[in-house]
N, C-alpha and C positions, 0 to 999 in steps of 0.2 A: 623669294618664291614661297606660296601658301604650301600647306602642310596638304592641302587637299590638290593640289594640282602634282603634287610629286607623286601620290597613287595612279597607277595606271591596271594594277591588280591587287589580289589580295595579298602576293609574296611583300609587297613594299609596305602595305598593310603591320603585315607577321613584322617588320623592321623594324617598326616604330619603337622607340622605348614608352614605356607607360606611363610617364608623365606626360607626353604630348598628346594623350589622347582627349583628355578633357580642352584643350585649345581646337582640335580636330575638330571636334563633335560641334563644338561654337561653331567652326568655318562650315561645317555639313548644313547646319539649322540657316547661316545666312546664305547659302546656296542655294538651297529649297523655298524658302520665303521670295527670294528675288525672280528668278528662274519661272516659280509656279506662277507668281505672281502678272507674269506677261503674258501664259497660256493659260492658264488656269489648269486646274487637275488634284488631286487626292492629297491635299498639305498637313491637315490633322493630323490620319494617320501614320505620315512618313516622321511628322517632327517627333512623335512618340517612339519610333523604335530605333533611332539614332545609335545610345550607346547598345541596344542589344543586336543591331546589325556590324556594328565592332566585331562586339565579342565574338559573336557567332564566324567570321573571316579567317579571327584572329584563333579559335580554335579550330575548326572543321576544315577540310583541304579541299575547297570547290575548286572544279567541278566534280574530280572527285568522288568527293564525301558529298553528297547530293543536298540542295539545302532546297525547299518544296514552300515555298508562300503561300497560303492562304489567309485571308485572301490577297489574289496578287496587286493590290494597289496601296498595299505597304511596302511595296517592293523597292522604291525610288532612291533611297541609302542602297540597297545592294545593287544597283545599276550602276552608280556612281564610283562604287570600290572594286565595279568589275570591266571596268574600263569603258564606261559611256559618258562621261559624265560633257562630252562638247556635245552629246544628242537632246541636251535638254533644251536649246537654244530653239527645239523643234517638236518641244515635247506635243504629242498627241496630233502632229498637223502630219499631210501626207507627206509621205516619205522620210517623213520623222520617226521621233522616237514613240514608241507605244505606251500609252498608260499603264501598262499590267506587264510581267514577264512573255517573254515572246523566244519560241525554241528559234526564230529564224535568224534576232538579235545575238545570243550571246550562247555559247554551251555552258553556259552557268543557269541557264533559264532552264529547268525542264518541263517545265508545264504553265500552259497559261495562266490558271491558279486565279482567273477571273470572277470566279460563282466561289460561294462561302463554303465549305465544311466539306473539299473533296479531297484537301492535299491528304489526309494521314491515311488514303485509301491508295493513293500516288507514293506513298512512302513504305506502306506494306506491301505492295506489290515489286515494288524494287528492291527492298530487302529480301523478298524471297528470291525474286531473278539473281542478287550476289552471292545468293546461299546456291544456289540451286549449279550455276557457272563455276560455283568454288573460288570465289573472289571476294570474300565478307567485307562490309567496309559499313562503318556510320552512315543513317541516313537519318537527316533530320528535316521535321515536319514545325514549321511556324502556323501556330493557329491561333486566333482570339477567341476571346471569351465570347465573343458574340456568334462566331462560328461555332461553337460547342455547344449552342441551339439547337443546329440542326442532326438532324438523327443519323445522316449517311455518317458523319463523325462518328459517334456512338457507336455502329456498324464497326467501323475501321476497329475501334478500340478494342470491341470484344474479343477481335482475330490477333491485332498486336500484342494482346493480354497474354494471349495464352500460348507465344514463342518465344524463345532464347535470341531473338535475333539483336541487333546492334541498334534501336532505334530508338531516334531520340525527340521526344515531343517537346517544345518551347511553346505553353502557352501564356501567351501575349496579352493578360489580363490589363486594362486599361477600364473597364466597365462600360464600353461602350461598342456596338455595331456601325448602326448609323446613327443611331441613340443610344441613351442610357441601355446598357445589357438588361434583361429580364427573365426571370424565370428560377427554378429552382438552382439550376447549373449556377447562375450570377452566384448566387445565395451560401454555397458552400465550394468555395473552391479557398483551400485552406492551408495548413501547414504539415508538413513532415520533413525531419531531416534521415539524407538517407547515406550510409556510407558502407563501401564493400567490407569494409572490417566487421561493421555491423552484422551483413549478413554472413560472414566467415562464423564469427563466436555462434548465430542462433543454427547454424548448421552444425558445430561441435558439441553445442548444446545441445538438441535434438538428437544426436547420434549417443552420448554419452547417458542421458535420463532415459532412452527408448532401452538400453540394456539392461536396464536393471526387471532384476528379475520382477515375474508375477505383475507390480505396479506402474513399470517401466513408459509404457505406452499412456496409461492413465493418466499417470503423474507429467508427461510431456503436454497432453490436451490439457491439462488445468493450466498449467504455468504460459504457455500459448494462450490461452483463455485470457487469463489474467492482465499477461501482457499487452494483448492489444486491448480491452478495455481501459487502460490505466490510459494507454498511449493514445486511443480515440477520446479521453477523458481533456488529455492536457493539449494535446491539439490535432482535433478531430479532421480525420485524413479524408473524410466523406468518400466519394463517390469513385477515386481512383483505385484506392488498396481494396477496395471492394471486387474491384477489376484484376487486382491482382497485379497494378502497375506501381514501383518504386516510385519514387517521391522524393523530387529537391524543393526547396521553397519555402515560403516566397522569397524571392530575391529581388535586390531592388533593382528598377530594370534600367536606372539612369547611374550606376554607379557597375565601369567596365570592369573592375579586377572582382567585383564579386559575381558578376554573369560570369566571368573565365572558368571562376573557381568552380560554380556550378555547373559548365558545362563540360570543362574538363572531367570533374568528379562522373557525369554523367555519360561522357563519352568512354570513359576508362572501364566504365561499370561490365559492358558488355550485352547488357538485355535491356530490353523494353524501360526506358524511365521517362518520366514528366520532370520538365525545369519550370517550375513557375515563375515566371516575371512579371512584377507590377511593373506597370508606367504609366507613362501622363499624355493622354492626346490632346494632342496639338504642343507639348510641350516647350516653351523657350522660347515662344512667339505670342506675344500681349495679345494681342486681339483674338487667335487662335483660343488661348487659353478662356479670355471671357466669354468666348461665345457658349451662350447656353443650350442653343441647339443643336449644334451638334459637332461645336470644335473648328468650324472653318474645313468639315467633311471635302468638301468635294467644289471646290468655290470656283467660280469664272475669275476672268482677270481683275483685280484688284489693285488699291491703294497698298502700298506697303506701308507706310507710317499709321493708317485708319483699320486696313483689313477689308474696308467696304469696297463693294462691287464698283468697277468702271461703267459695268452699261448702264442703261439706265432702264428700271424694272420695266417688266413689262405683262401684262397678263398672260398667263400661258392656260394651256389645256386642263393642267394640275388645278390652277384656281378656280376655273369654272366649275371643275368636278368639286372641289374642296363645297365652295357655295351652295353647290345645288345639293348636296348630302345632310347640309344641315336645315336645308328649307325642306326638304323631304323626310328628316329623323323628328324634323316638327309635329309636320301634319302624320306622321305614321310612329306611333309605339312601338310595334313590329319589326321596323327597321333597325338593324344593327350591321354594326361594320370588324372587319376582319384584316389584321397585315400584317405581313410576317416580317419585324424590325424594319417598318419601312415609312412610320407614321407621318413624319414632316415629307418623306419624298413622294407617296404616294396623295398627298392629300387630306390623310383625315384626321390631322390634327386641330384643328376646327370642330371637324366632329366630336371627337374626344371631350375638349375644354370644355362644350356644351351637354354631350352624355354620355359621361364617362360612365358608366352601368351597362351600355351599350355599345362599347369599342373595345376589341379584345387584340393586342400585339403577341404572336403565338414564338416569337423570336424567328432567326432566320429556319423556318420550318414549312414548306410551303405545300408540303405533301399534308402533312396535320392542320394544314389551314382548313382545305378545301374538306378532308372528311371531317372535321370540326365542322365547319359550314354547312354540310347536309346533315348532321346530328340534329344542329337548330334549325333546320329548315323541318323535318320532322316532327318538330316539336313547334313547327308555327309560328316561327319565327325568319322573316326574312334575310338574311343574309348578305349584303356586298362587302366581297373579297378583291384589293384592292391590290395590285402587286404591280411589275414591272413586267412587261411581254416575256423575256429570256428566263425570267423567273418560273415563269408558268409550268416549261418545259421540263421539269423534273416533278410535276406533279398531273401529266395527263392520265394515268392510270386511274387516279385517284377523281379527276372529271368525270373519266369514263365509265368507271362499276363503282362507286360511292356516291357521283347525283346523277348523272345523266340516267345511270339503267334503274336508279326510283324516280324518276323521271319529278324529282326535287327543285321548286324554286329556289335556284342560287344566281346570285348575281358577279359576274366575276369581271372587275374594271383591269384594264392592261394601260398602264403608261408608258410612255418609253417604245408604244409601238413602231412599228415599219423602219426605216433606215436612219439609225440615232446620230451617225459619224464617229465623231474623235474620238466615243470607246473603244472603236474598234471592233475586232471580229466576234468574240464572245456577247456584244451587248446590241447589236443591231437587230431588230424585233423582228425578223420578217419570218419566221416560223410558225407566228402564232396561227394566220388563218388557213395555212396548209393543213396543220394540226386538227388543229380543232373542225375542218372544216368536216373530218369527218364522224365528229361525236354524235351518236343517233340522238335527233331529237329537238338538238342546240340551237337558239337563238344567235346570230353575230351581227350585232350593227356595229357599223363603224362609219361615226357622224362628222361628218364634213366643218362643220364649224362650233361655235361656242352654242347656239341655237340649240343644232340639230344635237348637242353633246347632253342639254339639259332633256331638251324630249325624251331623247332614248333611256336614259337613264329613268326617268317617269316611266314609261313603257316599261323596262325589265324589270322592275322590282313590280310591275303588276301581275306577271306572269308567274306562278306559282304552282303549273306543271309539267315545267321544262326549264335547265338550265339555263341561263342569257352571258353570254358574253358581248361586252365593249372596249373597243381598242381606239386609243389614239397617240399621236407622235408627239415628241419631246419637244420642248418649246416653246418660241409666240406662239399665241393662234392669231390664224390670221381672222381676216373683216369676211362679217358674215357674208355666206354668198346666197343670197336668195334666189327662189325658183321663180322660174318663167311661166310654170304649170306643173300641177299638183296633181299625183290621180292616187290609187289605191296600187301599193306598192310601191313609187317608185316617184320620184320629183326629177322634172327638165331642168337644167340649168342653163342651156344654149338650146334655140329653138333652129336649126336649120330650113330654108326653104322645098328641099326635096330629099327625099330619104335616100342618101347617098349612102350615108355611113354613121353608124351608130356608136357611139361612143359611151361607155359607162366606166364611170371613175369613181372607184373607192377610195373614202376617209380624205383624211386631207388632201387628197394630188386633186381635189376640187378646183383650185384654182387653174393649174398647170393644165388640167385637162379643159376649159373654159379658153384660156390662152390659145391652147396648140389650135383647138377647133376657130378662134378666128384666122389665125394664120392659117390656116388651111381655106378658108374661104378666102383668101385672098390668092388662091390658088387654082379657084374653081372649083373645091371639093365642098359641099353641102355635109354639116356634120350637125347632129344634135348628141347632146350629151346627156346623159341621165344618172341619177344617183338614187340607186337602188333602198337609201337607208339602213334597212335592213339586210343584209347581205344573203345569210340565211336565215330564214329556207329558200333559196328563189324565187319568188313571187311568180304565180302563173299569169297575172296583167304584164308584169315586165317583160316576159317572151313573149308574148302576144304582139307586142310593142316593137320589139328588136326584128320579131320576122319579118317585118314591115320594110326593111332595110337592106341597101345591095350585101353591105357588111358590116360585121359587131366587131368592133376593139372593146376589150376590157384592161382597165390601167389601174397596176394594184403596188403597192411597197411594201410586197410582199413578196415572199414566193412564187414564180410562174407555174411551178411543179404541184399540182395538187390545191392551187390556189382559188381564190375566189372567180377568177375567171375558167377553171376548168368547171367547176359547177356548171355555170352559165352556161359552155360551151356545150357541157352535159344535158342541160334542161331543155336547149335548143335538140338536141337530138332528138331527146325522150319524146315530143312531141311530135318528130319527122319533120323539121324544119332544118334545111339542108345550108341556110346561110353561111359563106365563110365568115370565117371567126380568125382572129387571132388574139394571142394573151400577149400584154405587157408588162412585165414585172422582173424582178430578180432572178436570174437561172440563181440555180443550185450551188453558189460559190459561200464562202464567208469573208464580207467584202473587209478591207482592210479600212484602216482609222484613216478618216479625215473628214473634212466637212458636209452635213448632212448636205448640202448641196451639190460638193463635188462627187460625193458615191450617187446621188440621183443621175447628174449630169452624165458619168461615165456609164452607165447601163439605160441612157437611152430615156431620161423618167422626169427631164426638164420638158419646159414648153418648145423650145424649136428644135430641140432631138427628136421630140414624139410628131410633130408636124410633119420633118423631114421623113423620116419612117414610115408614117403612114400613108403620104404621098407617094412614095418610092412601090411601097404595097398595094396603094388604089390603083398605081397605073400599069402594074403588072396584071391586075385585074380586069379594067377595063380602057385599059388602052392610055397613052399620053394627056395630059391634061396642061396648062398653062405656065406649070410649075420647072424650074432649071432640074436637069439632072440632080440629085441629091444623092449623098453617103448613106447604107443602112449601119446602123449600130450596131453594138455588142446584144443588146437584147429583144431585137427583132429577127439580127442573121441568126441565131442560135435556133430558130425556127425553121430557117429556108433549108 
């Protein structure tokens, strides 16, 4: 029997004697390698925190003593010691196991801890609720160096700083996000050793030197003085004791009995301290470790002896944008690019290699991207900010009163848009054009193929006074779909013979939407499609267009609630054009991980769910048509 199958929690864990732990750790790294390596999912960062997911079981009592991952897709070692480890055989498929911690999975999970730099804000907030109930207990916060980018961190710290509470930071120093770490924070995260005796003597100290007559107090500030420059001198504690936060570290993060020692030492302490751990991503797995991009981050299914991918490439949304940023950073000076640790996924690592003078990585900070971005839009220079849709959402404020209200050329590219799948509920994009849809001012295309993705892109960085955003989905792109007929606002893609039923389809459900409309003519229902390009503003040609029509569907992978299709339905008003309407898209849930297809297919947003749906719809309207009784779905009844 393996040493890893005899864990079923962390008690069996606490049993182990500590010689078998470095045999463990082997058996954990070929479990992960094999496992990922069939679904694919986050292997870099799991191989990396190995022994400090030990240590951490083997001191702290989850669930407990709370233990808070950020971000949670280094989570995969503590799913495994908390009794899931037959869930991987399913990692990230429906009804499997989830890529990130999940409250619904395990009471060891307490926060999804999917987005970077929120756990130590999850860790003070519980430490106060055990203070506050009179049940104090260790709560510990895991964060990367690359999370310590972002500012909400910082936030948390100031408030942790200045409590007595039991809370214990492990940062997970690797030097990497989804790249290389950047920024000041990389730059000084340093040494101090800290121990309670230590602060016993400077507390007798202080109390003994403060009595002495007349000089007492004088004489305490100088030797304070002294001390900690001597001690900033031999190894400079930067940015934490500044804080006012103790200090273990660094400790090495692949050797367990001295993570124990430090974290012991640091649980025992009783207030706020930092563990620093170094470790190695992707560690202990060859191809992992060579990869220079970015460790074997986040890899689809693979070879385990090569490390290389099983599909075979294929061009996706990313590359088109990646291309057209640098044939555009060509011909334009002006043009510069923005992302917040995200260079290889979002695309503009191309651009970089060609003008680096002109690509700035803000680390994961997506809030200082965008008011970054209108600084240099100010100053005349253009700006695209290149992020992931879910990313976005922690930085609408910053859209809305830093460019939209100077009504600032900024360009903002979203990847990752509409329903991504296997990440699951934290990363599926369909937020963004609810959101945004209401920013005064905003441009939004969202272009249907590789084509319409380079145009647009042309188009918003021409505009320079008003914000532009563009979104598209994770993935192939699919083959262009060219229009049938072109006008001012808005391209046909399917011409129907009678204006039955008007169909407009955003961003990629291009295809699906072209699909559903022949099938529906094989039904009898006459449908033309159209693709708005532009999404906002609404084009007043394109209502002009749809009033022509018994009925307007609009099909978005998106939001229903506040989406691109309430606009529409909105602009149809605005004019006293009384057409029904109905929207198709995502209600208001956070759909669960699985494949971008099967979350479309179950909310109604394939080509013969939306078929079926809209015939069931047309003939409640105008009577029976050729078509067999059909099911309505989850995201048409949600209307009725």
């Amino acid at each position: 029997m393996s040493k890893l199958s005899s864990i079923d929690d962390p008690d069996d864990l606490r049993a182990l004697p500590p010689e078998e732990l470095p045999a463990l750790a082997e058996e954990i790294r070929e479990f992960l390698v094999s496992k990922v390596s069939r679904s694919g999912g986050h292997l870099g960062p799991n191989l990396g925190v190995v022994e400090l997911t030990l240590a951490l079981h083997r001191v702290f009592d989850s669930p407990r003593e709370p233990i808070v991952w950020d971000t949670g897709h280094q989570a995969y070692v503590h799913k495994m010691l908390t009794g899931r480890q037959d869930g991987f055989d399913e990692l990230k498929r429906r009804g499997g196991l989830s890529g990130y911690p999940s409250r619904s999975e395990s009471e060891h999970d307490w926060s999804e801890s999917s987005h970077a730099s929120a756990s130590l804000s999850y860790v003070d907030g519980l430490a106060k609720a055990f203070e506050i109930t009179g049940d104090p207990r260790p709560v510990v916060g895991v964060i990367g160096d690359g999370a310590l980018t972002g500012g909400m961190a910082w936030e948390a710290l100031n408030n942790i700083a200045e409590s007595s509470r039991p809370v214990v930071i492990v940062v997970n120093d690797n030097g990497w996000s989804y790249q290389p770490t950047i920024g000041g924070v990389a730059t000084r995260l340093a040494a101090l050793r800290l121990t309670p005796t230590y602060e016993r003597t400077l507390g007798r100290m202080k109390e003994t030197i403060s009595k002495t007559p007349v000089v007492g107090g004088v004489m305490y500030d100088a030797l304070h003085g002294m001390k900690v420059g001597i001690k900033d001198v031999l190894a400079p504690q930067g940015m934490f004791s500044e804080l006012g936060l103790k200090y273990v570290g660094p400790v090495d993060g692949h050797d367990v009995a001295a993570l124990e020692r430090a974290l012991r030492l640091a649980k025992d302490f009783g207030s706020p301290v930092i563990v620093h751990a170094v470790t190695q991503k992707g560690k202990g797995y060859g191809p992992a470790e060579a990869d220079k991009e970015d460790r074997l981050h986040g890899p689809g299914a693979f070879d385990v002896l090569t490390g290389k991918a099983l599909a075979a490439a294929s061009t996706s949304w990313t590359d088109v944008f990646a291309d057209e940023m640098v044939e555009i950073g060509t011909e334009r000076a002006d043009v510069a690019a923005i992302t917040a640790a995200m260079l290889y996924p979002t695309g503009l690592a191309a651009f970089k290699a060609k003008f680096p003078g002109r690509t700035f990585d803000v680390g994961i900070a997506e809030q200082h991207a965008l008011t970054s971005a209108a600084g240099m839009a100010m100053a005349g220079v253009h700006p695209v900010v290149a992020l992931y849709s879910t990313f976005l959402n922690r930085a609408i404020d910053q859209l809305i009163m830093d460019i939209a209200l100077h009504r600032l050329g900024v360009t903002i590219c979203l990847d990752r848009a509409g329903v991504t799948g296997n990440d699951g509920p934290s990363h599926n994009g369909v937020w963004d054009m609810a959101l945004v849809n209401a920013v005064p001012g905003i441009h939004i295309g969202a272009p249907r193929d590789g084509a319409r993705l380079r145009a647009l892109l042309r188009e918003a960085v021409d505009i320079e006074d008003a914000p532009t955003l563009l979104r598209w989905n994770k993935g192939s792109l699919p083959p262009d779909t060219d229009a049938v007929r072109s006008a001012t606002g808005y391209d046909v893609l399917s011409q129907g013979p009678r204006p039955d039923l008007a169909l407009v389809s955003i961003g990629g459900l291009a295809p699906v939407a072209v699909e559903a409309a022949e099938l529906l003519a094989e039904r009898g229902i006459s449908v033309t499609v159209y693709d708005p390009r532009w999404v906002v503003p609404v084009a007043g040609e394109l209502i002009e267009e749809l009033a022509r029509h018994s009925c307007v569907v609009t099909l978005e992978d998106g939001l229903r609630q506040g989406g691109i299709g309430s606009a529409i339905t909105q602009a149809l008003r605005d004019q006293d054009t009384f057409v029904p309407t109905r929207e198709v898209g995502l209600p208001c849930v956070f759909p669960d991980h699985a494949s971008r297809g099967e979350v479309l297919a179950e909310f109604g947003l394939d080509a013969q769910s939306l078929s079926d749906q809209l015939a069931t719809w047309y003939a409640r309207q105008h009577g029976p048509h050729s078509a067999a009784p059909v099911a309505v779905s989850k995201a048409l009844s949600e209307g009725d």
